[in-house]
N, C-alpha and C positions, 0 to 999 in steps of 0.2 A: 516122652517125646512131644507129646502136643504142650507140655506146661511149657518144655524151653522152644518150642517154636513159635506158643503164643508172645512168650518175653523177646525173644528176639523180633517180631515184628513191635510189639509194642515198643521197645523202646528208643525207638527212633523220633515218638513222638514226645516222649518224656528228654532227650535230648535236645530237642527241635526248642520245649519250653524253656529249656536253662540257657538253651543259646541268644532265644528272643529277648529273655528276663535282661539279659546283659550287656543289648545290643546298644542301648541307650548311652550309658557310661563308657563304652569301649570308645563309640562315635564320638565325644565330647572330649574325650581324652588323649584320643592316638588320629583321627581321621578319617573320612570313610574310606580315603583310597589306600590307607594302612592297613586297615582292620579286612578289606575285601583280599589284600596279597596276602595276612598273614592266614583268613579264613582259607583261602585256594590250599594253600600249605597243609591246613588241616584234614579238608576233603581228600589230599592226593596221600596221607599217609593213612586215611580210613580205606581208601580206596585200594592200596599195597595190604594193609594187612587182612582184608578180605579175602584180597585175589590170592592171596600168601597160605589161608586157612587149610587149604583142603593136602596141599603140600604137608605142612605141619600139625595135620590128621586134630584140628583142634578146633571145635565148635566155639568155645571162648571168644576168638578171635574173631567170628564172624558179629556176637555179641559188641564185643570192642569196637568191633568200626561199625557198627549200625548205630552205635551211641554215638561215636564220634559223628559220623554222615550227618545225623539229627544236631547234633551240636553246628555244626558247620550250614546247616541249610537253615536252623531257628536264627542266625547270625545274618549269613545272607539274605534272605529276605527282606526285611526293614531296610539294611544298609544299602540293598539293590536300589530301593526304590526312592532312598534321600537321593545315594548320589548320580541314579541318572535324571533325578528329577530338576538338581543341584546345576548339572554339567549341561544341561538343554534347552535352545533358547525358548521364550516362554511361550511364540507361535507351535512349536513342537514338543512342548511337555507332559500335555495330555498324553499325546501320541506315545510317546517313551516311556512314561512311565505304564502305557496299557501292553507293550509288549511282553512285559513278563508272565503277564497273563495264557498270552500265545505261548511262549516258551515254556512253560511248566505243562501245559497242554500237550502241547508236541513231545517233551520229554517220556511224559507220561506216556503217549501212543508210543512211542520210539522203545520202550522200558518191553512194553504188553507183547509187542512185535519181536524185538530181539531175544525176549524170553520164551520163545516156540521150541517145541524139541527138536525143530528139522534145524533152528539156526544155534542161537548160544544155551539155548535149555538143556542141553544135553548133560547127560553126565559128567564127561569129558569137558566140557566146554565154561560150565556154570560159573567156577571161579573167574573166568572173564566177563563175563554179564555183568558179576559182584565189582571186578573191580573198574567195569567201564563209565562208571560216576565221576573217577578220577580224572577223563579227559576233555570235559568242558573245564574245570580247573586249572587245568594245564596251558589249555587255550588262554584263558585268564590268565595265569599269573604271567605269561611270556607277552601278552597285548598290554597289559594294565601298567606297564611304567613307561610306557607313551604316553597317559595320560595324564595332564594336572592336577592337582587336589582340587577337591569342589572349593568354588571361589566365595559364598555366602560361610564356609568352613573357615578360610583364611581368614575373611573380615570379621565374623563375628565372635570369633572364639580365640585367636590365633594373631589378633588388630593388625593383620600383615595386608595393608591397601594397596603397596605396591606387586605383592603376590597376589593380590587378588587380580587386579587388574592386569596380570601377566599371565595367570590363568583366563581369563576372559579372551584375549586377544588368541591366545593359544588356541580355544574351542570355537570361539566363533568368527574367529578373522580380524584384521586391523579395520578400524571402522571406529564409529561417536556411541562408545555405551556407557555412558554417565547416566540415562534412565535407570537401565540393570542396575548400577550401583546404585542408586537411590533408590532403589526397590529394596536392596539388601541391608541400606542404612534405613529405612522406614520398619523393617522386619526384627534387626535388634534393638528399635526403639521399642517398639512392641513386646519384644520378647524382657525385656528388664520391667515391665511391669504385669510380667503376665507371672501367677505362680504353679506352678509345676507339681500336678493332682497326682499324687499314689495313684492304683487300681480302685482301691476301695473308694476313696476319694469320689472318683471319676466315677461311679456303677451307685454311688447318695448323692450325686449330682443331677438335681433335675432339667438342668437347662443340656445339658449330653444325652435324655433319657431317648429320645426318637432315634438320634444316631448312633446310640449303641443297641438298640433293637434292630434296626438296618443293617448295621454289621454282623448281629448275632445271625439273622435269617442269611445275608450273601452266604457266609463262613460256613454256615450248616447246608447249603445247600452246593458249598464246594466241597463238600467232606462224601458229598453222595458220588462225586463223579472221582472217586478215590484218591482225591489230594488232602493230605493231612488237614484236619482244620484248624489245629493250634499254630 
């Protein structure tokens, strides 16, 4: 009991990495605001077949969708933090991209709280706790096709200038943003001469070595307040 209790917590993180690993290529290929409707999709079928397990007397499943969840949250992450950083004018992109910070906080409290045995801990009740992850996804995927694809995504990958510029007007209002765009045209000028470092790469790279010591100290000091740190 304690070996499949420790794998079922653990592999959420081992999930979380293969989602991360992939997030890169998914983004480049499909879009952030594809890759966020098809990851919701994901969450909300980890999230049925958890709440589903105890019905179908089958710990497996609780396995299955903790892998799954971990796949689906190592995905959203990154892609959170392009595309609201993507979609936000640039007076407010500090600011949006620090909200998720809050929100994974709050989740967290939200998670510690509803799992008390006077509310969803219960015996009776647990399979809802397990499968209550599925209703911020839900939220998402029914908000998220109001949105337009991130507009630096159209231009720079996609050379769609007129969808960008129809994304733009969309999130920020009709108005003169030929700056934004030439922020966006100055960024894939950049990016065609910049080359694109592996891990290992990036970790014998001494001109990254401070900023990845800063990372390594944040990440390990958010793994203390019980958020994964991979």
């Amino acid at each position: 009991l304690l070996f499949l209790w420790s794998i079922t917590v653990s592999i959420f993180g081992i999930g979380g990495l293969l989602g991360s690993s992939g997030s890169r290529y998914l983004t480049v290929k499909y879009g952030k605001k594809k890759c966020l409707m098809c990851n919701n999709l994901l969450m909300i079928a980890a999230a049925s077949i958890m709440g589903c397990s105890k019905i179908a007397k089958s710990f497996e499943m609780i396995l299955i969708g903790r892998f799954m969840c971990g796949i689906s949250a190592g995905l959203c992450v990154p892609i959170h933090h392009q595309y609201v950083g993507e979609i936000s004018p640039k007076k407010l992109r500090g600011f949006a991209n620090s909200t998720s910070s809050f929100f994974w906080s709050l989740g967290k409290a939200v998670g510690q709280i509803s799992g008390q045995r006077e509310l969803l801990g219960h015996q009776s009740l647990w399979p809802m706790l397990m499968a209550s992850c599925g209703l911020p996804a839900m939220v998402q995927l029914i908000t998220l096709p109001f949105f337009p694809e991130s507009p630096p995504y159209l231009f720079m990958h996609k050379e769609d200038q007129e969808g960008c510029r129809k994304a733009i007007r969309q999130l920020w209002g009709e108005g003169h943003h030929q700056a934004e765009i030439d922020d966006i045209m100055k960024e894939k000028a950049t990016m065609k001469n910049t080359k694109i470092l592996s891990v290992l790469e990036l970790m014998k790279e001494p001109a990254f070595r401070w900023q990845l010591y800063i990372i390594i100290i944040l990440t390990a000091t958010v793994q203390l307040c019980g958020i994964n740190a991979v």
